[in-house]
VOGU-3710 file (C-alpha; in Angstrom, 3 decimals, decimal comma):
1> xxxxxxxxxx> 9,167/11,933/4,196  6,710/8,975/4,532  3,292/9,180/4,562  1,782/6,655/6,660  -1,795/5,888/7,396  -3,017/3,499/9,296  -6,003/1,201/9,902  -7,697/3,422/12,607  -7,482/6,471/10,545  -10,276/5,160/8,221
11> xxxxxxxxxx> -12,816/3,718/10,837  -15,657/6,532/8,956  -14,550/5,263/5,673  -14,539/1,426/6,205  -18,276/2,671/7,276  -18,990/3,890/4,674  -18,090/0,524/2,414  -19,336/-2,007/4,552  -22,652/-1,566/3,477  -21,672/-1,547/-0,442
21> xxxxxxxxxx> -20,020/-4,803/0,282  -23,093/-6,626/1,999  -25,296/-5,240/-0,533  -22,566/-6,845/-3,318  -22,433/-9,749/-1,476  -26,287/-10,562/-1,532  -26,758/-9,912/-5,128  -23,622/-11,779/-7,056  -23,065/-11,589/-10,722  -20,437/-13,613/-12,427
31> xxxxxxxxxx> -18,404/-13,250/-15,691  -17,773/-9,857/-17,629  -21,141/-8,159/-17,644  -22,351/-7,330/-13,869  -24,677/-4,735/-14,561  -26,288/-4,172/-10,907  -22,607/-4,724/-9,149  -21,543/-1,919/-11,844  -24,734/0,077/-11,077  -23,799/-0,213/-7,067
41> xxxxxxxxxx> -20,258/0,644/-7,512  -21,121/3,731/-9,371  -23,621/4,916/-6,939  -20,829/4,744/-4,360  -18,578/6,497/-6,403  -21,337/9,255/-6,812  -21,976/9,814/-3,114  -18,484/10,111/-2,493  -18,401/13,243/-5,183  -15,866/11,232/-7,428
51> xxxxxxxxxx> -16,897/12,919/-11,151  -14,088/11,316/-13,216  -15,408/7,615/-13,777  -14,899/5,755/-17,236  -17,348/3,266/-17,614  -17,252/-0,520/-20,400  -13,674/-0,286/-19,970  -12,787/-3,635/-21,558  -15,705/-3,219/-24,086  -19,091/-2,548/-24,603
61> xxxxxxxxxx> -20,673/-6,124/-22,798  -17,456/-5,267/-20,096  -18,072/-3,885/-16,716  -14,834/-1,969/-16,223  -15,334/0,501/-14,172  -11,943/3,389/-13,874  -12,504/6,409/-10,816  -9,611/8,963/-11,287  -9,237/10,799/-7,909  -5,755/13,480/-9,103
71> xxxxxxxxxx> -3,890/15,479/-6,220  -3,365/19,221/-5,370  0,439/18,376/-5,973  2,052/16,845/-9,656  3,289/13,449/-8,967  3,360/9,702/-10,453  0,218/8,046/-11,748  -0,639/4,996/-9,919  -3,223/2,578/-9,961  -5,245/0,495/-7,117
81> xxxxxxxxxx> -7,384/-2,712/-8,772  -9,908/-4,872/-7,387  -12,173/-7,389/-8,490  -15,863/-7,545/-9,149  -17,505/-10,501/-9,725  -18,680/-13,980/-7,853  -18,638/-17,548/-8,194  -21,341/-20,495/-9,586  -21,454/-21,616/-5,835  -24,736/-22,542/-3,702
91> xxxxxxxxxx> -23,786/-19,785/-0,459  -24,162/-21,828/2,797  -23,110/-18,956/5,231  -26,394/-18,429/6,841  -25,382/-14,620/6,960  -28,273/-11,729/7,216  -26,857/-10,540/3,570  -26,039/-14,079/2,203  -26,592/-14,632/-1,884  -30,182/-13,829/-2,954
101> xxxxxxxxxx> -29,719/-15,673/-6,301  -29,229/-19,440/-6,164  -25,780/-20,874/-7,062  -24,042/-18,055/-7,145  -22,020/-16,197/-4,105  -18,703/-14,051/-3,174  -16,484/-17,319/-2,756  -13,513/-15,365/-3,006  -13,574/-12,200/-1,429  -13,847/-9,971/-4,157
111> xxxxxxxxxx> -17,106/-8,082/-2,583  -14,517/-7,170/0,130  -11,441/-6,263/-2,154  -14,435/-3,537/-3,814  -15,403/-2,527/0,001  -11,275/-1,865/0,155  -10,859/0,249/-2,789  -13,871/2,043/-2,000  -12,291/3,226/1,807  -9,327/4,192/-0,012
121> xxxxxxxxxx> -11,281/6,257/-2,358  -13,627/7,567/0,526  -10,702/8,723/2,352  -9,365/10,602/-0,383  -11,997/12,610/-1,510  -11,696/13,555/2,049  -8,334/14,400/1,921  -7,464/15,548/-1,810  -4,373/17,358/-0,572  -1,979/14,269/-2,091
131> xxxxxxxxxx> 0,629/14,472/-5,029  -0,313/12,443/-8,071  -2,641/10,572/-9,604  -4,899/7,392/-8,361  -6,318/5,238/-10,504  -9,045/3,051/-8,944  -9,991/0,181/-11,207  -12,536/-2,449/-10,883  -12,434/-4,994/-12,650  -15,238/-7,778/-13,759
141> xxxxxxxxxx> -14,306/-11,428/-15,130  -11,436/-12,320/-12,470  -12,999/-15,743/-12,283  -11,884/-17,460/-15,488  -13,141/-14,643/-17,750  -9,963/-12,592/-18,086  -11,440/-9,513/-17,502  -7,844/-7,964/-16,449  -6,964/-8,882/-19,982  -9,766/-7,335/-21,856
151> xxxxxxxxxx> -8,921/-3,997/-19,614  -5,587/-4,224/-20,747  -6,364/-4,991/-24,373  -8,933/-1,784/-24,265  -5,803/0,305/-23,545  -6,062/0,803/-19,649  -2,581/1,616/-19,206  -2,526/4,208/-22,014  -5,763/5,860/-21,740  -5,137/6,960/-18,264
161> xxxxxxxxxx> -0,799/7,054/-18,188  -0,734/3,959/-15,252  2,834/3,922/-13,950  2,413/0,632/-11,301  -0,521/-1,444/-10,356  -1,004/-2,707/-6,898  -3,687/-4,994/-5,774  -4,606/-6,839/-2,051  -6,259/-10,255/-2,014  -8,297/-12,056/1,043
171> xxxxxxxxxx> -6,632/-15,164/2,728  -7,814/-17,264/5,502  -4,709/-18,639/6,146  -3,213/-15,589/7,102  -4,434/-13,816/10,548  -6,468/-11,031/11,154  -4,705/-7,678/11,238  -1,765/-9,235/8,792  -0,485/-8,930/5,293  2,126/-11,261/3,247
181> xxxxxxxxxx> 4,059/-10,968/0,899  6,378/-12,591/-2,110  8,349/-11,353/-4,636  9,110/-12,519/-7,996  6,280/-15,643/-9,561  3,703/-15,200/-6,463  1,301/-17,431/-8,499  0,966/-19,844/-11,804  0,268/-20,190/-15,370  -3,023/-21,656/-15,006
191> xxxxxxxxxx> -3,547/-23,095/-18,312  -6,038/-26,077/-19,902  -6,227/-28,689/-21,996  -8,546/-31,154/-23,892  -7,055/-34,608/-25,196  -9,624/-36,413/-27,800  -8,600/-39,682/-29,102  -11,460/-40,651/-31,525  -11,036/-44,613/-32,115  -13,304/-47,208/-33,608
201> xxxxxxxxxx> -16,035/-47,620/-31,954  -18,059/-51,428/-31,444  -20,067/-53,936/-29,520  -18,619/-54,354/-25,957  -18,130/-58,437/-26,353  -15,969/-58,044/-29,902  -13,272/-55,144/-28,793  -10,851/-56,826/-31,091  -12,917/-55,066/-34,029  -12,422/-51,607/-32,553
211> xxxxxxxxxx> -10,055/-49,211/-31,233  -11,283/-48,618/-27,913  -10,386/-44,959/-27,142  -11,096/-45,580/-23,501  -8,212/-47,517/-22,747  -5,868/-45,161/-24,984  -7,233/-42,641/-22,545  -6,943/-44,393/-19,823  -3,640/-44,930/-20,469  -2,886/-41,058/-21,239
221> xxxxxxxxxx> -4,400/-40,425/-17,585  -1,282/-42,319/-16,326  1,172/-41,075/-18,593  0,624/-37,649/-17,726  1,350/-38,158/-14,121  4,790/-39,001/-15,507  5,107/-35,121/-16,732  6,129/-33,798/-13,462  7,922/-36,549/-11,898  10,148/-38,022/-15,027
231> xxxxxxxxxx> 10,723/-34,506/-17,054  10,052/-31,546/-14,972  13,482/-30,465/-12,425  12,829/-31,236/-9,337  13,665/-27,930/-8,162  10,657/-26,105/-10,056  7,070/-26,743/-9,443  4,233/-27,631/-11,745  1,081/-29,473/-11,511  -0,756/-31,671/-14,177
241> xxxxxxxxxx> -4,299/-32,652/-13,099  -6,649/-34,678/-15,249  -10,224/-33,568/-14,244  -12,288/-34,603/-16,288  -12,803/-38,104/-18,557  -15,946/-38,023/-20,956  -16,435/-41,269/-23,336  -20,219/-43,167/-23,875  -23,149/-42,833/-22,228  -24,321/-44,192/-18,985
251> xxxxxxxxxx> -27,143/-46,512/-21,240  -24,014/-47,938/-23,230  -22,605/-50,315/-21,323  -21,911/-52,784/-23,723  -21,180/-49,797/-26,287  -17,529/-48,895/-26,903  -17,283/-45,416/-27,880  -15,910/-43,827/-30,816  -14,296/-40,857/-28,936  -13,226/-40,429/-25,135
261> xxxxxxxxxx> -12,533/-36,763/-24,234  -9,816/-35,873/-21,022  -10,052/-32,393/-19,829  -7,975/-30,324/-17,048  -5,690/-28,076/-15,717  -1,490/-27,429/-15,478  0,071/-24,704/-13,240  3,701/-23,840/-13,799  5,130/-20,598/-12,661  7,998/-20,283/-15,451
271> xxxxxxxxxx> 7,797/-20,150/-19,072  10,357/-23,096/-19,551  8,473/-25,574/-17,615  4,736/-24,160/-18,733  6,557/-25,239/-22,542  8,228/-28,450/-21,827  4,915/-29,604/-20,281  3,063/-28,564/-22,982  5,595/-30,153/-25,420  5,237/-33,602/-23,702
281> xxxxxxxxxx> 1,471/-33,738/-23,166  1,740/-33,927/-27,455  4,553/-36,297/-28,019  2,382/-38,349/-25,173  -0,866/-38,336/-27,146  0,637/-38,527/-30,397  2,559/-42,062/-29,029  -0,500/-43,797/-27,861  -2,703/-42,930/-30,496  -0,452/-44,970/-32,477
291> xxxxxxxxxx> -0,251/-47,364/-30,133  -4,053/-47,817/-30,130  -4,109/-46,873/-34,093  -6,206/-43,551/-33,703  -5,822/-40,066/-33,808  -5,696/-37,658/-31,123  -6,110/-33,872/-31,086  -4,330/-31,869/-28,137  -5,439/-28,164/-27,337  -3,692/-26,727/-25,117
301> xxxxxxxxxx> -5,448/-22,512/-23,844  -2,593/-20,751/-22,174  -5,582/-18,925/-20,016  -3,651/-16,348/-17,036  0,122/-15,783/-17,389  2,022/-16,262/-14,150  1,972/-13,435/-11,224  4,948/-11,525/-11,281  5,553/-9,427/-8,354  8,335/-7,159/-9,237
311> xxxxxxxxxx> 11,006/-7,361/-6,353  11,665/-3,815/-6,185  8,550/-2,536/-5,806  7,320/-5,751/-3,643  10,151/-5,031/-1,346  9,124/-1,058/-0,858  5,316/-2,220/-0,865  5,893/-4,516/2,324  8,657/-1,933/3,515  5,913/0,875/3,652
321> xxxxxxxxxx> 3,289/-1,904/5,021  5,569/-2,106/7,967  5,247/1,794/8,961  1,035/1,003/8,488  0,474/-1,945/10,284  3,850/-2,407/12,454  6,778/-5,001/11,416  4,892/-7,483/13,537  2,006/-7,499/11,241  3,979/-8,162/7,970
331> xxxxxxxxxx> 4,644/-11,813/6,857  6,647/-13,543/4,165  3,986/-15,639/2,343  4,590/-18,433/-0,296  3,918/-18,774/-3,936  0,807/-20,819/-4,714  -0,701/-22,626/-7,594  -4,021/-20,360/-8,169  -4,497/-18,374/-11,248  -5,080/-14,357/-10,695
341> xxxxxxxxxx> -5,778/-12,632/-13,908  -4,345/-9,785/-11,983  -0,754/-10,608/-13,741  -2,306/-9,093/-17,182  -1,721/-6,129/-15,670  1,796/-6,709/-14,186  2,892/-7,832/-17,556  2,218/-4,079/-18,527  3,522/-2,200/-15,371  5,334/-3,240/-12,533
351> xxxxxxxxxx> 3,550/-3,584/-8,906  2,778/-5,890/-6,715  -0,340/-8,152/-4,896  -0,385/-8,631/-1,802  -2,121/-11,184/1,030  -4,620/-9,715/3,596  -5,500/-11,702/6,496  -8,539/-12,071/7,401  -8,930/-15,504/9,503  -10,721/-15,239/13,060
361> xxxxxxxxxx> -12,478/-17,254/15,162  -15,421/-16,559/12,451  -13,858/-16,563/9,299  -11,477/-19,712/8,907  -13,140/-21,486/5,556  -10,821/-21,076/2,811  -11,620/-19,371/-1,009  -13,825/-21,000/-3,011  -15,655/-22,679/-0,948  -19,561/-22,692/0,031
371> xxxxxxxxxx> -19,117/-20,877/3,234  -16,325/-18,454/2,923  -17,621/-14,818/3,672  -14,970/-11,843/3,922  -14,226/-10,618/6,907  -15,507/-6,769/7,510  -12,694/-6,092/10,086  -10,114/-7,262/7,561  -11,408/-3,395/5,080  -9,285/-1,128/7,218
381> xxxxxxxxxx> -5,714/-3,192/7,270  -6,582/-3,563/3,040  -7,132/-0,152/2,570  -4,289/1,344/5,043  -1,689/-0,516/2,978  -2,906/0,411/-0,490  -3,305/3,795/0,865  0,433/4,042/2,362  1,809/2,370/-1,128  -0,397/4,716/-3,170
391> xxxxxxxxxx> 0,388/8,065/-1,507  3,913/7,208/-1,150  4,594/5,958/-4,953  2,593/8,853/-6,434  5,011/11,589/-4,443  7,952/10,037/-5,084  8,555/12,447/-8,011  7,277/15,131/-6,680  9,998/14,378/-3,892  12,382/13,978/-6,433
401> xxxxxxxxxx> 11,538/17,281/-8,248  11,908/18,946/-4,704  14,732/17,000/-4,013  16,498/18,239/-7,525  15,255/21,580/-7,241  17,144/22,247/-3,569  20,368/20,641/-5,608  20,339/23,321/-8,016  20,087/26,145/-5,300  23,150/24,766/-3,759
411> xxxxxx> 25,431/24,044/-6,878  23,918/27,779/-8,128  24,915/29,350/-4,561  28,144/27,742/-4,904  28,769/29,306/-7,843  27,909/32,665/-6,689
//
């Protein structure tokens, strides 16, 4: 039998975690170490009676938090993520609770994806009569830190016997009241690179007697571009994006440089592309260095691995989203080119992340930017669908056991 739950049944608990999630959102912390975001989420935890909590999960200078809430009935051990930490962005939202600490602010939501995990946990330690085990992780260092990673690395999955991860992120291009999803690579590799061609360097007027490195990186600007359109199959996706060029100084400008420096980013969402690309961008180096007769140095950081929803469990995910929220409320999304260090943990278990709308007449700026602020109302359609997934993935042994059980009695009657 399903268990179902839906967004009205946790009106008290979304309550309760609005609050947590302003006072997040007006103090912001970014990378691995968030000691007062830690320090909130714990006192949270506390009021709502929740005694198992792990704390430096991911290390000592980590703040990986784990909250173990475990049924009245055995059942499968499952485990609910969200993100912790904030962005190096100057907040413009003119909100009562906006960013007390300049340059940083919840540009991505992840104040609200705690304020969702922490319904679903207040609901549950209202309601402990569930099979199974949750695991409620929170996790620091989504923003280019790989905290997921360090989690993982610290033996997550194995200190606390995670069967499937499942995670919700915030999306203003989805409505209110809706969730999306997508199966299979959701999002990309999101790797980087530095190119450094170090030349000859020389008076401005005599270039002849150097080896002008800006030109050779100049030229490796435009090569690149060639990557995606001349190598890559049309039929996959990738992105190559030069972002930053660093050669002389601003003073020099009859100085030619001895080094110029490219730095940015490639997306790819499978591992034949993300090496092909990566196999050009040295050939490409390597051939105009000795064009220009200098050496270059390529390093190339594979940073997040690509999100891979598993289809199975995506498919029963948005399946038991439709009983929550209605079939109208369930969407196919696309796959984009953001990073989620999320997919650490899908490399180790299968699961899924969904989309959760949250764009109103209010809340329309996108991610990332210096006026996005989560949406409050969005907490309660989050939290319903993790809720539904969880409850109904941790039983399903438990209805198997039953299941087997009532098997035997027959085949045993039979035999009688």
């Amino acid at each position: 039998m399903t268990i179902v739950i839906h967004p009205e049944d946790l009106s008290e608990d979304a309550a309760f975690a609005v609050p947590v999630r302003e006072a997040l959102h007006s103090d912001p912390e970014i990378g691995l170490h968030l000691p007062k975001t830690e320090a909130r989420i714990l006192a949270a935890l506390k009021a709502l009676k929740i005694d198992d909590v792990h704390t430096n999960i991911g290390g000592g200078a980590v703040s990986g938090i784990v909250a173990i809430l475990r049924g009245t009935k055995p059942g499968r051990t499952i485990a609910l993520r969200a993100d912790t930490d904030a962005l190096p962005i100057e907040e413009k939202t003119e909100k009562d609770y906006a960013s007390r600490t300049p340059g940083r602010m919840h540009a991505c939501g992840h104040d609200g994806h705690t304020a969702a995990l922490l319904t679903v946990l207040s609901y549950l330690s209202r309601h402990r009569d569930f099979a199974g085990t949750l695991i409620a992780v929170f996790q620091p260092g989504e923003e280019g830190f790989a905290g997921s990673r360090y989690m993982i690395e610290d033996g997550l999955v194995e200190k606390f016997g995670i069967e499937e991860f499942y995670a919700l992120h915030g999306d203003a291009s989805v409505d209110l009241g809706k969730v999306a999803f997508f199966p299979g690579y959701a999002m990309a590799n999101a790797d980087a690179f530095e190119i450094v061609f170090e030349g000859k360097g020389g008076h401005g007027s005599k270039p002849q007697l150097t080896h002008d490195p800006v030109v050779a990186a100049s030229e490796d600007v435009l090569a690149l571009q060639t990557i995606v359109s001349r190598n890559v199959n049309p039929d996959d996706a990738a992105v190559v994006s030069v972002c930053s060029i660093e050669a002389g100084t601003r003073e020099g400008t009859s100085v030619i440089p001895q080094s110029a420096t490219l730095r940015g980013t490639v997306r790819t969402y499978e591992k034949d592309v993300q090496d092909l690309i990566e196999l050009r961008m040295h050939e490409i180096a390597n051939g105009i260095a000795v064009m220009f007769g200098m050496n270059p140095t390529v390093t190339y950081n594979r940073l997040y691995p690509a999100l891979y929803n598993d289809p199975e469990r995506t498919a029963e995910a948005r399946s038991l989203a439709e009983t929550a929220l209605g079939k109208e409320n369930v969407i196919d999304f696309h796959r984009i080119p953001g990073g989620e260090d999320f997919a650490f943990m899908l490399q180790k278990r299968p699961g899924c992340i969904f989309r959760l709308g949250i764009r109103d007449r209010d809340h329309q700026s996108p991610v990332h930017t210096d006026t996005f602020d989560f949406n409050d109302e969005a907490i309660e359609t989050g939290a319903a669908v993790l809720l539904t997934v969880a409850l109904n993935r941790m039983a399903e042994n438990n209805q198997e056991i039953i299941l087997f059980s009532l098997s035997c009695l027959t085949e045993c009657q039979a035999i009688l």
